[in-house]
N, CA, C and O of each residue as an XYZ file, in Angstrom:
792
protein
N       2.562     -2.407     32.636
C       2.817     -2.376     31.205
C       4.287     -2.036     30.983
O       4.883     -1.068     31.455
N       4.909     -3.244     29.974
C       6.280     -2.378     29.861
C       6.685     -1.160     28.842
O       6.151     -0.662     27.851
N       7.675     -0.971     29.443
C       7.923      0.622     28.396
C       8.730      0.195     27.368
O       9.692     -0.574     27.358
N       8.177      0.822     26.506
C       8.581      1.422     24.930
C       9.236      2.075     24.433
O       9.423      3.150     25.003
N       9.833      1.880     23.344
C      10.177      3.436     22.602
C       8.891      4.144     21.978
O       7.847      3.644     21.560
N       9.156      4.982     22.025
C       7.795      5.600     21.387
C       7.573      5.268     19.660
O       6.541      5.388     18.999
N       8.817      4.853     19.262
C       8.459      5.438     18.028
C       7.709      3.356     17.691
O       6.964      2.999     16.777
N       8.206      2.628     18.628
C       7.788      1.283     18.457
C       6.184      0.998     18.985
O       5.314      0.203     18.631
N       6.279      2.290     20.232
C       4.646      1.785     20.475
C       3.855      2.960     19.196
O       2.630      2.886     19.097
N       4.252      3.498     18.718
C       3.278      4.532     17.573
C       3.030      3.387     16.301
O       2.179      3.440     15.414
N       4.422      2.001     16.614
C       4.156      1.379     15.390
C       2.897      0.446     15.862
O       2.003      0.129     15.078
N       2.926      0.092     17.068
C       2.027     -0.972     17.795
C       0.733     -0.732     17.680
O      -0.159     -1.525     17.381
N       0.612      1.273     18.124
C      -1.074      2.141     17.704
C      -1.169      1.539     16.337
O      -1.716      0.440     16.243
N      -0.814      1.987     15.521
C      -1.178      1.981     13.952
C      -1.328      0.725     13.234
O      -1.855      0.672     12.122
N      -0.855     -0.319     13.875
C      -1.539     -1.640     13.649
C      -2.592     -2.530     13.861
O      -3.104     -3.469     13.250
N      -2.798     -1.791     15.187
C      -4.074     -1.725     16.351
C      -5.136     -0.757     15.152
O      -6.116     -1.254     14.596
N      -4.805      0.251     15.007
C      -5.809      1.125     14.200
C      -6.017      0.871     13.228
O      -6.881      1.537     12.657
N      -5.229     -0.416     12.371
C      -5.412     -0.891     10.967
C      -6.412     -2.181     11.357
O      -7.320     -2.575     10.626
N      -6.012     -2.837     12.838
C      -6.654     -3.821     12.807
C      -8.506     -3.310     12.798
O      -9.404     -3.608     12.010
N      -8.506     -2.414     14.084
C      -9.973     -1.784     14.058
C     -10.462     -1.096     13.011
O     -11.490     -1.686     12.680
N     -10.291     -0.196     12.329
C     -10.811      0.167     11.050
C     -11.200     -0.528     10.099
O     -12.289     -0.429      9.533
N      -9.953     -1.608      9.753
C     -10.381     -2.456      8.588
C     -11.927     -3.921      9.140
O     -12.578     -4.712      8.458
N     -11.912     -3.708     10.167
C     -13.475     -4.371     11.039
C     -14.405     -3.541     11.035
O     -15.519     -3.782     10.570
N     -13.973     -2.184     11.686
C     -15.135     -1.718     12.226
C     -15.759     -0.357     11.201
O     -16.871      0.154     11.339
N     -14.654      0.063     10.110
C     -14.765      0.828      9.380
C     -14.158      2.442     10.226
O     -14.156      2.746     11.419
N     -13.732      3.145      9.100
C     -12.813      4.785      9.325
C     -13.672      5.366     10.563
O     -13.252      5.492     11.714
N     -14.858      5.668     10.129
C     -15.895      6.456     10.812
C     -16.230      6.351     12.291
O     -16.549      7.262     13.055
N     -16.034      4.517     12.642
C     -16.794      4.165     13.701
C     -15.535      3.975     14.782
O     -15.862      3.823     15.959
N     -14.468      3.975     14.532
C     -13.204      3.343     15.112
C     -12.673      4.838     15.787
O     -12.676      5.934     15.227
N     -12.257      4.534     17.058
C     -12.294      5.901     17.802
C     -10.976      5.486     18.260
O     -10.312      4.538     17.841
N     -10.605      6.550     19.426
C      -9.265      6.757     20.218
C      -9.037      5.466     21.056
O      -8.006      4.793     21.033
N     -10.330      5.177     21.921
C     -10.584      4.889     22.669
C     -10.622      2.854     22.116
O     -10.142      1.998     22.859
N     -11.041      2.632     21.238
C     -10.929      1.401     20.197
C      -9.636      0.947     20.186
O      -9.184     -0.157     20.491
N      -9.022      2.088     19.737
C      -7.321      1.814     19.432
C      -6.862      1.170     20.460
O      -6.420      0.023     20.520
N      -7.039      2.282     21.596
C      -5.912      1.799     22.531
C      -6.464      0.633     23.352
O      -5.782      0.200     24.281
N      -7.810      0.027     23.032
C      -8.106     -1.159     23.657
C      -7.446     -2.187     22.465
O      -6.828     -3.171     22.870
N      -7.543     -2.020     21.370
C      -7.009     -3.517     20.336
C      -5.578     -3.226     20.570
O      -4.864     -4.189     20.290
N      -5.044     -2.344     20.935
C      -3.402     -2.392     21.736
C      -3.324     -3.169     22.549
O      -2.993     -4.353     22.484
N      -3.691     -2.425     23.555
C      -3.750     -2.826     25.116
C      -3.407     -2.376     25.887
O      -3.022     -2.926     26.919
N      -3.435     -0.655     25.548
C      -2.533      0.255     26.346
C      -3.987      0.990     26.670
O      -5.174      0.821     26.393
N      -3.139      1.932     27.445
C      -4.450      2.767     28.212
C      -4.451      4.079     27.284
O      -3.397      4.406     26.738
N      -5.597      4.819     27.104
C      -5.992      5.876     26.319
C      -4.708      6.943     26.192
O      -4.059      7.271     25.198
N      -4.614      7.295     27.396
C      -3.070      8.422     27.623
C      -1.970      8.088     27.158
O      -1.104      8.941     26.964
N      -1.752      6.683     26.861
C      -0.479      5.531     25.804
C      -0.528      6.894     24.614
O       0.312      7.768     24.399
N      -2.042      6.612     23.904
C      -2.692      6.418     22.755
C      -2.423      7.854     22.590
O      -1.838      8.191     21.561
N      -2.796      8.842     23.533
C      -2.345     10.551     22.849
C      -1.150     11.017     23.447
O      -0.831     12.203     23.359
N      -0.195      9.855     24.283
C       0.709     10.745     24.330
C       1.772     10.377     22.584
O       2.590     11.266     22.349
N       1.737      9.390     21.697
C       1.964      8.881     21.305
C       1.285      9.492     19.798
O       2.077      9.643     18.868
N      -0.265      9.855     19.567
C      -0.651     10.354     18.483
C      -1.446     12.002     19.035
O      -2.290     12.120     19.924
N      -1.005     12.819     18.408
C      -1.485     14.430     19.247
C      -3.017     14.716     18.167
O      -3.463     15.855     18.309
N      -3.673     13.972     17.331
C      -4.359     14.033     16.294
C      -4.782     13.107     15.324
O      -3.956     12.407     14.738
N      -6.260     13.017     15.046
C      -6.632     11.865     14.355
C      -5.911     12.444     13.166
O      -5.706     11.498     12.405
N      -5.463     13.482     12.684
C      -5.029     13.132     11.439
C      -3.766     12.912     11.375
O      -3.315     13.282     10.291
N      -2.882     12.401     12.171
C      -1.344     11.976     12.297
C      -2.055     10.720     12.413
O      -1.859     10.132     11.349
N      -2.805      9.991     13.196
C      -2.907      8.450     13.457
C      -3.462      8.304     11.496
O      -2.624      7.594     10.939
N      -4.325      8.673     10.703
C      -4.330      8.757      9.596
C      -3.596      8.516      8.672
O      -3.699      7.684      7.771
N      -2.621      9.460      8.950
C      -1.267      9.609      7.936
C      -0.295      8.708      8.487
O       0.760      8.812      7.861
N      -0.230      7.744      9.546
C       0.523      7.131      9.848
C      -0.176      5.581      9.357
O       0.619      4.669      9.131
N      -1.419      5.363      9.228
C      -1.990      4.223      8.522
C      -2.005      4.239      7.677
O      -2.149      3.068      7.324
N      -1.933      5.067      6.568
C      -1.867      5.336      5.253
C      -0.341      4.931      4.548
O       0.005      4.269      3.570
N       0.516      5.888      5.853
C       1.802      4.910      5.281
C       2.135      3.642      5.672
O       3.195      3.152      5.282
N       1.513      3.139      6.264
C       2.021      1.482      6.940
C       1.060      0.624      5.963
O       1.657     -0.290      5.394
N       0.123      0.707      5.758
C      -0.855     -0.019      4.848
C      -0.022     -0.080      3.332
O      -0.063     -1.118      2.671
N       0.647      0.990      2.904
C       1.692      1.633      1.814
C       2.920      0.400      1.681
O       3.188     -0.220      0.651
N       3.578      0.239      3.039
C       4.149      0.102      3.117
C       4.481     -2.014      3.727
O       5.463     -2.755      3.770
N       3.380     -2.107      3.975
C       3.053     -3.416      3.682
C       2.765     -3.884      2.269
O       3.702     -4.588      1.893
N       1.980     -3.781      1.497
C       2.194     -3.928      0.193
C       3.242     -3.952     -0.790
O       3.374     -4.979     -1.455
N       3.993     -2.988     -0.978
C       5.534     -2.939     -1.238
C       6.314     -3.369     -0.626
O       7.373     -3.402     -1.254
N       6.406     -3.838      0.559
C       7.597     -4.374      1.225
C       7.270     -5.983      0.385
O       8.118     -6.872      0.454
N       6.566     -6.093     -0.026
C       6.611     -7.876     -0.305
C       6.914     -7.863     -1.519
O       7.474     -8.824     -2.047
N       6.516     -6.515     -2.316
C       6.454     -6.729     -3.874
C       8.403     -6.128     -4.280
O       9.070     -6.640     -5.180
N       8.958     -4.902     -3.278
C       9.710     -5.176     -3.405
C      11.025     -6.752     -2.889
O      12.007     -7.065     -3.562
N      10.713     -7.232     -1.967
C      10.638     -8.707     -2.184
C      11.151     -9.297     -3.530
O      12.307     -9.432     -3.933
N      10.169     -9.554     -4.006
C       9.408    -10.330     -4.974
C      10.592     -9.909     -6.169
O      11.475    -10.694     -6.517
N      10.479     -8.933     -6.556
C      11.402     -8.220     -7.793
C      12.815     -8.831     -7.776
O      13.157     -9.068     -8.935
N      13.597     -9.113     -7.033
C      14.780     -9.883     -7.550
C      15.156     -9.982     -8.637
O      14.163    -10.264     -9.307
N      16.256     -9.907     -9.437
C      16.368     -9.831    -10.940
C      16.176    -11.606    -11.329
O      16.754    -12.417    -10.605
N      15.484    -12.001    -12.293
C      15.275    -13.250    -12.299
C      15.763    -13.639    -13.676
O      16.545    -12.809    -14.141
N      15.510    -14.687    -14.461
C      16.133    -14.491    -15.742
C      16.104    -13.616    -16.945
O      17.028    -13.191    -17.639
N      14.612    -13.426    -17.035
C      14.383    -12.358    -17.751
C      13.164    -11.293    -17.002
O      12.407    -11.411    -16.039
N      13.421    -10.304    -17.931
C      12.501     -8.960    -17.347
C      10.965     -9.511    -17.094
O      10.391     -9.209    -16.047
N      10.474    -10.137    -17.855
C       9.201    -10.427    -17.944
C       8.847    -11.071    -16.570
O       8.053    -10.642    -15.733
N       9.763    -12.421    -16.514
C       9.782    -13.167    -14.710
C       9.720    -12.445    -13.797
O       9.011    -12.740    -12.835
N      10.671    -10.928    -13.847
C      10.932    -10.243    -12.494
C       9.879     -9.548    -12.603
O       9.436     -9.384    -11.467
N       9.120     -8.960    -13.497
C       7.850     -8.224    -13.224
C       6.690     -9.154    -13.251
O       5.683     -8.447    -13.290
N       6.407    -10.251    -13.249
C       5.291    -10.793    -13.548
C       5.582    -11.331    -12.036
O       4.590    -11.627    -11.369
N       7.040    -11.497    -11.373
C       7.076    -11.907     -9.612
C       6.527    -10.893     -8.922
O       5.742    -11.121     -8.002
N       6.954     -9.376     -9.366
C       6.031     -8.083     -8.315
C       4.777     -8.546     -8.384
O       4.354     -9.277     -7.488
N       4.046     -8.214     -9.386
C       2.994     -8.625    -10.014
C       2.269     -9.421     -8.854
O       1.593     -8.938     -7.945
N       2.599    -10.913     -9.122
C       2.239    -12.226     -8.106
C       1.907    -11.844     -7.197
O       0.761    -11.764     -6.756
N       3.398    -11.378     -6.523
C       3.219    -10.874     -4.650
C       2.189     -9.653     -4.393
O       1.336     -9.766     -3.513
N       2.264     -8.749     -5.003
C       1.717     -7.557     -4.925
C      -0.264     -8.662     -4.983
O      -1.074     -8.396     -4.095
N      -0.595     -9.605     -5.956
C      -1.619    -10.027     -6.160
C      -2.272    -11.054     -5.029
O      -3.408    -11.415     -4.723
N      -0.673    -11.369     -4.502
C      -0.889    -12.962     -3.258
C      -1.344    -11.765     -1.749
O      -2.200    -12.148     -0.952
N      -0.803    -10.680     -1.599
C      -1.090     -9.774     -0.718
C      -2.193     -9.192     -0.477
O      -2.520     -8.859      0.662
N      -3.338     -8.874     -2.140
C      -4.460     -8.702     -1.939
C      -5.364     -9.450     -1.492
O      -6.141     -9.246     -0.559
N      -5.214    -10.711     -2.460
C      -6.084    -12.105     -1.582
C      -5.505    -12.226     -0.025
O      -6.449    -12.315      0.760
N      -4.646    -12.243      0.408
C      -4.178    -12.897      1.267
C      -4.630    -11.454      2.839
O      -4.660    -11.736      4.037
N      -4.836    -10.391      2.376
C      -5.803     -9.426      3.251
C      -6.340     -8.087      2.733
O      -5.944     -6.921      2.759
N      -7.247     -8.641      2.325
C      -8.533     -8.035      1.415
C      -9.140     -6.959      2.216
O      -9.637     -5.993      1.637
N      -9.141     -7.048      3.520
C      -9.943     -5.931      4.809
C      -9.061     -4.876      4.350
O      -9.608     -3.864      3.914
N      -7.614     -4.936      4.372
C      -6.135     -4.051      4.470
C      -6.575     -3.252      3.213
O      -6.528     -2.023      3.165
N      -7.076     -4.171      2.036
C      -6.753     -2.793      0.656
C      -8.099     -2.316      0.719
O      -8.239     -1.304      0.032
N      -9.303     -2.749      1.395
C     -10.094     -2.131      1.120
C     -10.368     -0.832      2.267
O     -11.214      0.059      2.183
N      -9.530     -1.019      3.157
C      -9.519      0.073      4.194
C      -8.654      1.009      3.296
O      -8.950      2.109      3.762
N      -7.814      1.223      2.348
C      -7.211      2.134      1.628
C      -8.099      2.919      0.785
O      -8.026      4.098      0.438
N      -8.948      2.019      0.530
C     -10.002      3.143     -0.540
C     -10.748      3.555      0.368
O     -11.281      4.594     -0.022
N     -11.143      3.224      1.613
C     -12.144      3.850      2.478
C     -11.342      5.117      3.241
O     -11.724      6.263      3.479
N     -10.332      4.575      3.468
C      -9.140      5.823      3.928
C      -9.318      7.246      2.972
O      -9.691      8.325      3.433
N      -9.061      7.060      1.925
C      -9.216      7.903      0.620
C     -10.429      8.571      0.728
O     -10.245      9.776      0.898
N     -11.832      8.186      0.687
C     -12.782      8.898      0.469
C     -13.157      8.810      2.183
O     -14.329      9.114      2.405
N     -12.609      8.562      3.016
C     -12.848      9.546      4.587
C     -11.772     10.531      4.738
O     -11.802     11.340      5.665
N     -10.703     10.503      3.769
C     -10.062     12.085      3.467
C     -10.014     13.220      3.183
O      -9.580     14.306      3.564
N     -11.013     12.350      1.784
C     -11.569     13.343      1.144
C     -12.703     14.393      1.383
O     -12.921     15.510      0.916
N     -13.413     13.508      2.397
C     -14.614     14.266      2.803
C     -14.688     14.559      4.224
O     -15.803     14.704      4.724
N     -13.507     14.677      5.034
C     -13.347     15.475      5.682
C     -12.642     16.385      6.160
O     -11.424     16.259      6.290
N     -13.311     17.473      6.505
C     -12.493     18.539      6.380
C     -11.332     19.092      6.777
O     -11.679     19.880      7.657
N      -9.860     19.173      6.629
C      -8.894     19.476      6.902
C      -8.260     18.414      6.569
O      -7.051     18.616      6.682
N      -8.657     16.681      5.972
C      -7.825     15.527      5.558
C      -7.830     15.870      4.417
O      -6.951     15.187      3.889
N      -8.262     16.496      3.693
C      -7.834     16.227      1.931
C      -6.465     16.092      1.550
O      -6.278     15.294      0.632
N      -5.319     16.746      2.083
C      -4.077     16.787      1.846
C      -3.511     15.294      2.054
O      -2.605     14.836      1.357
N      -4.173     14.560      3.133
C      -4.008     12.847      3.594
C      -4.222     11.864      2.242
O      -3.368     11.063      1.861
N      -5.554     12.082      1.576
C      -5.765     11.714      0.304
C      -4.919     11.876     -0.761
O      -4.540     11.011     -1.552
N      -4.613     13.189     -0.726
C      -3.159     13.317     -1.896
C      -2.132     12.685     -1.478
O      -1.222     12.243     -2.179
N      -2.269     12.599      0.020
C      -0.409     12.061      0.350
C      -0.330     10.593      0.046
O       0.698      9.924     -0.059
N      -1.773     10.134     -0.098
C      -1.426      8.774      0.102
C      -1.058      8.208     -1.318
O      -0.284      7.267     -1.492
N      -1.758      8.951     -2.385
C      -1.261      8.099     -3.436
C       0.367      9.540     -3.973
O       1.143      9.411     -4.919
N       0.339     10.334     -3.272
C       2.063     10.393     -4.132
C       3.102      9.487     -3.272
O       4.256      9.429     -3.695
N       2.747      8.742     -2.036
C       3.174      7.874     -1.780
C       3.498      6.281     -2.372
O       4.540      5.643     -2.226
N       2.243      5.865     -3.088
C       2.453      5.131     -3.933
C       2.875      4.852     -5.368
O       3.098      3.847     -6.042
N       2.891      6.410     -5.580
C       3.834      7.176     -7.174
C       5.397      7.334     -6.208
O       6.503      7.524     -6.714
N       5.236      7.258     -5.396
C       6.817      7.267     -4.732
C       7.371      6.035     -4.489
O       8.589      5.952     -4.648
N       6.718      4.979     -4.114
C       7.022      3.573     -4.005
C       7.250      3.344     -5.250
O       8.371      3.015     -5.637
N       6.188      3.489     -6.085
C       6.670      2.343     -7.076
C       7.700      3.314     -8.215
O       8.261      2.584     -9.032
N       7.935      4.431     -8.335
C       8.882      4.706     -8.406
C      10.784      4.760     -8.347
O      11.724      5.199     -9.009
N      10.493      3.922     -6.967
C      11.502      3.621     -6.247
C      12.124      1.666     -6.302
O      13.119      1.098     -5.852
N      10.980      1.231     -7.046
C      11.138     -0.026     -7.412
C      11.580      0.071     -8.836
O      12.541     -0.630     -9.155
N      11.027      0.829     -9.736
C      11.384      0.839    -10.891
C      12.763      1.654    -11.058
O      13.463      1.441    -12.047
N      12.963      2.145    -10.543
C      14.316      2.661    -10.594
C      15.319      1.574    -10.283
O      16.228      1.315    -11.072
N      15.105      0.728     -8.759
C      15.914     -0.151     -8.418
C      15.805     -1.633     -9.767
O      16.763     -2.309    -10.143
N      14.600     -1.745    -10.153
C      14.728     -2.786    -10.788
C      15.598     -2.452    -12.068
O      16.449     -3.282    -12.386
N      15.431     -1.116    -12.952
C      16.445     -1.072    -13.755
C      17.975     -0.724    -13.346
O      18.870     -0.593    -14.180
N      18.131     -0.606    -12.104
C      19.609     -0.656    -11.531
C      20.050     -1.976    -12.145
O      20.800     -2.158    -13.104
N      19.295     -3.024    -11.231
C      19.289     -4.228    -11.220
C      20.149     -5.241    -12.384
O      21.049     -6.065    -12.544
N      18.829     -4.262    -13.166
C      18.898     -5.824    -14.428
C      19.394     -4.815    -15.654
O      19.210     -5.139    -16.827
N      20.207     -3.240    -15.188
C      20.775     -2.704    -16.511
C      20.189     -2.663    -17.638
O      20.680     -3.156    -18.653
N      18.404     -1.718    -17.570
C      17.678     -1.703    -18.262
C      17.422     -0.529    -18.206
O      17.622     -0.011    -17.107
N      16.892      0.361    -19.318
C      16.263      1.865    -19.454
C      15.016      2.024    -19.968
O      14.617      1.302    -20.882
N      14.135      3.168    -19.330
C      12.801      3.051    -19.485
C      12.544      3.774    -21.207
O      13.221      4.467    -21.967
N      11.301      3.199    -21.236
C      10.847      4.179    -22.472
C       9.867      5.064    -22.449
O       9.303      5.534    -23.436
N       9.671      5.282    -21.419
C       8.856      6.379    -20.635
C       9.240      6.593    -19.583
O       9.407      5.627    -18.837
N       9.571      8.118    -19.041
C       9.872      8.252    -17.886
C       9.569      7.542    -16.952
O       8.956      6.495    -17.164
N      10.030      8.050    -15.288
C      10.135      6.935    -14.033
C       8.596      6.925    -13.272
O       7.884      6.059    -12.765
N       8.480      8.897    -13.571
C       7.045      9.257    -13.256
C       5.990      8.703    -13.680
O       5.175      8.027    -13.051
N       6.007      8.995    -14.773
C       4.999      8.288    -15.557
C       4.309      6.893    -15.333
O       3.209      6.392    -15.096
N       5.958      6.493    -15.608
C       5.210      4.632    -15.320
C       4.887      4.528    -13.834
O       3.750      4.243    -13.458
N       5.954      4.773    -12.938
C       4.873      4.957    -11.555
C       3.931      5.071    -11.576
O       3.310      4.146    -11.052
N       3.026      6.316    -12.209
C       2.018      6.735    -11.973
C       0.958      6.028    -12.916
O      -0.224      6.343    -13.058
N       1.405      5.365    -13.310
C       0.594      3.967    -14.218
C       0.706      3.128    -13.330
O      -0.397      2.714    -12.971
N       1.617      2.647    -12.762
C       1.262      1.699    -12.414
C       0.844      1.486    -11.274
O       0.402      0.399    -10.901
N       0.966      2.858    -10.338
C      -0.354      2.664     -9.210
C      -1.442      2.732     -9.630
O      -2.231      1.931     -9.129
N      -1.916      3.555    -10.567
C      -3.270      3.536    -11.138
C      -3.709      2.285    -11.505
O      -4.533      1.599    -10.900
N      -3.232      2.064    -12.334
C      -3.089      0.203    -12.977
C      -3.601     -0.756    -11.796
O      -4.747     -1.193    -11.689
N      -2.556     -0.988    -10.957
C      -2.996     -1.586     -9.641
C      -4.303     -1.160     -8.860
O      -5.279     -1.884     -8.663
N      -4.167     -0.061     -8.517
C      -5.247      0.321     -7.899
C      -7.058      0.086     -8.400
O      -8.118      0.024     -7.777
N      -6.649      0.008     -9.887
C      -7.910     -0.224    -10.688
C      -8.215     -1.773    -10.276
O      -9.300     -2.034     -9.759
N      -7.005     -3.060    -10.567
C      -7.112     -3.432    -10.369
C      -7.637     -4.700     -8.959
O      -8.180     -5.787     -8.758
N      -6.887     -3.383     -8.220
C      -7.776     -4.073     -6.758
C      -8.913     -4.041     -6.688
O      -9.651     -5.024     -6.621
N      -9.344     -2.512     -6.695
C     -10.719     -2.424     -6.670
C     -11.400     -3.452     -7.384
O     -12.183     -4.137     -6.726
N     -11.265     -3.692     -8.567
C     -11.725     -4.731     -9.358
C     -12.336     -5.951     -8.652
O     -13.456     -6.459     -8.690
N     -11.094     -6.270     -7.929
C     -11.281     -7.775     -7.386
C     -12.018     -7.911     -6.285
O     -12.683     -8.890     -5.947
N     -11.842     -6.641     -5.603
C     -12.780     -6.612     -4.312
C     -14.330     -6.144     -4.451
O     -15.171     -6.200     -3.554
N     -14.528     -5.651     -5.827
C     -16.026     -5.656     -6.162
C     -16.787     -7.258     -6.850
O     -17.865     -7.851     -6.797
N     -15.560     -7.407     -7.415
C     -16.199     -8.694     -8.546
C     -15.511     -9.949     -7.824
O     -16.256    -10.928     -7.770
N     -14.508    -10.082     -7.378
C     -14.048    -11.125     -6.635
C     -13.637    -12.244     -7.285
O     -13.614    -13.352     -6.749
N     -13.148    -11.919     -8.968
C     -12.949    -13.350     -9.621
C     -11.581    -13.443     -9.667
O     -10.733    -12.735    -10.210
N     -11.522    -14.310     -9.087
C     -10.026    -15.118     -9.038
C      -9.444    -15.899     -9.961
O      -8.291    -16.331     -9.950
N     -10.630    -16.131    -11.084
C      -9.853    -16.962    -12.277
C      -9.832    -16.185    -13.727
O      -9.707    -16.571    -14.889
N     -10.009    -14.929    -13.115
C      -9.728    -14.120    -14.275
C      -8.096    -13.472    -14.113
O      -7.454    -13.214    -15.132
N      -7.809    -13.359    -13.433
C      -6.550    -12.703    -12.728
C      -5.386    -13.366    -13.121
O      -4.374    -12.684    -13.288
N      -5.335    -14.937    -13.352
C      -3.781    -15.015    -14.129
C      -3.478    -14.475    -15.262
O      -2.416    -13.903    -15.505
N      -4.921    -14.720    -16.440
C      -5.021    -14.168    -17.770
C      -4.797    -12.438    -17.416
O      -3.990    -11.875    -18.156
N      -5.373    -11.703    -16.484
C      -4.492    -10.248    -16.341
C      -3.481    -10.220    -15.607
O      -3.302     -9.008    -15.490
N      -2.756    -10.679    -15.074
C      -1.017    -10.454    -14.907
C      -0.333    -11.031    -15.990
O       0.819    -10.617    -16.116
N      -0.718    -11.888    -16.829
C      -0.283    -12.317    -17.873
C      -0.427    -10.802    -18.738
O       0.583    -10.288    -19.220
N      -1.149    -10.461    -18.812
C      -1.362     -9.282    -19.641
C      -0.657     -7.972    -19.081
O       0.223     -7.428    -19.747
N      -0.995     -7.548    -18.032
C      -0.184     -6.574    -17.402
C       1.227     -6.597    -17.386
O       1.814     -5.520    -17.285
N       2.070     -7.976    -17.495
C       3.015     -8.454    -16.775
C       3.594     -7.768    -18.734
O       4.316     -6.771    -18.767
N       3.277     -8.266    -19.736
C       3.583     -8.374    -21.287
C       3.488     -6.850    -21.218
O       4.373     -6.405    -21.949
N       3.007     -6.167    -20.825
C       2.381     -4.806    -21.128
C       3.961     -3.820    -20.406
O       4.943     -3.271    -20.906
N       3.528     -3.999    -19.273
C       4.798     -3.632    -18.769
C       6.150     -3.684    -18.786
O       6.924     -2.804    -18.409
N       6.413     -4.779    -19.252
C       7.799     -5.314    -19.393
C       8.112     -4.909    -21.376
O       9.164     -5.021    -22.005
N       6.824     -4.472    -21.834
C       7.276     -3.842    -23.187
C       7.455     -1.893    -23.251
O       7.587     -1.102    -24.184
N       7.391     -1.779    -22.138
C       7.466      0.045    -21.488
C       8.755     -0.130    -21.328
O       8.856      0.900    -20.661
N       9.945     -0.571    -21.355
C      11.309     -0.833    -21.223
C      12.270     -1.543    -22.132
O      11.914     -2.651    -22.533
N      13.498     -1.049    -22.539
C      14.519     -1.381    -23.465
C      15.376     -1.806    -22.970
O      15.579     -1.433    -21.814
N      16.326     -2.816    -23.599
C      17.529     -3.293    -22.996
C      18.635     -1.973    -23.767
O      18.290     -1.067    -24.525
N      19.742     -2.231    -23.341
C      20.595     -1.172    -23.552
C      21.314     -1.921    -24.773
O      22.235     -1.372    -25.378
């Protein structure tokens, strides 16, 4: 086997552990799982994670961090405000269809946090992580396009993971796909009226 940096094979575990979980589910997916959908040998696997709840908190942010990496993407300043948020929007929406196992291992992540004992703090981290992402987009997008909010940065962050998050769930219970332009159309109007030009 060739050698690694560590911090590249911890990225290699946690993709391996996104791949098995989001199949086999939080509960059933062990040490021993991981380091076979790797391909490394078990001792790879703990010299690399010292604790299921670091391999946890390290899927929590990569799952985080796949999602936003496309939506920040997507945001580019475009002609008008409405385009550049209704493009997050899109991507952030083409990402759910496009791996549905990935967001629904986030809500399963969440309530195997929650209910076990010593992860609850994993559960909180994961969504001030996503009040931190999208935070960090809305800030950059009004860099961008020289726009000021009309509600704080917090706030709307914290709308609009909620927002999203409602909305995934949504789709992964009900699964309608032709309801969803008519709500980014709506979300997209909604949002882009939470902001003033200067």
């Amino acid at each position: 086997m060739a050698r690694m940096p560590s911090a590249e094979r911890r990225r290699q575990l946690t993709e391996a552990a996104i791949r098995a979980m989001a199949r086999d589910g939080v509960p059933r997916t062990t040490t021993r799982s991981i380091a076979a959908e790797a391909g490394v040998s078990l001792s790879v696997f703990h010299y690399c994670f010292d604790s299921k709840e670091a391999l946890v908190e390290s899927v929590i942010t990569t799952l985080t961090d796949h999602s936003v990496s496309v939506v920040k993407e997507a945001i580019r300043p475009r002609a008008t405000l409405e385009e550049t948020v209704r493009a997050g929007f899109q991507a952030y929406w083409d990402h759910v269809r496009a791996h549905p196992d990935e967001h629904m291992l986030t809500y399963e992540l969440t309530q195997y946090a929650l209910r076990q004992p010593g992860f609850e703090h994993l559960a909180r981290r994961q969504y001030e992580l996503y009040g931190e992402a999208y935070a960090q987009l809305v800030e950059e997008l009004c860099a961008n396009m020289g726009i000021t909010l009309a509600v704080p940065v917090g706030v709307l962050a914290r709308y609009l993971a909620a927002m999203t998050d409602g909305l995934t769930l949504s789709y992964l219970v009900l699964g309608d796909e032709a309801a969803w332009t008519a709500i980014l159309d709506t979300v997209t109007s909604h949002v882009a009226g939470l902001v003033r030009t200067p």
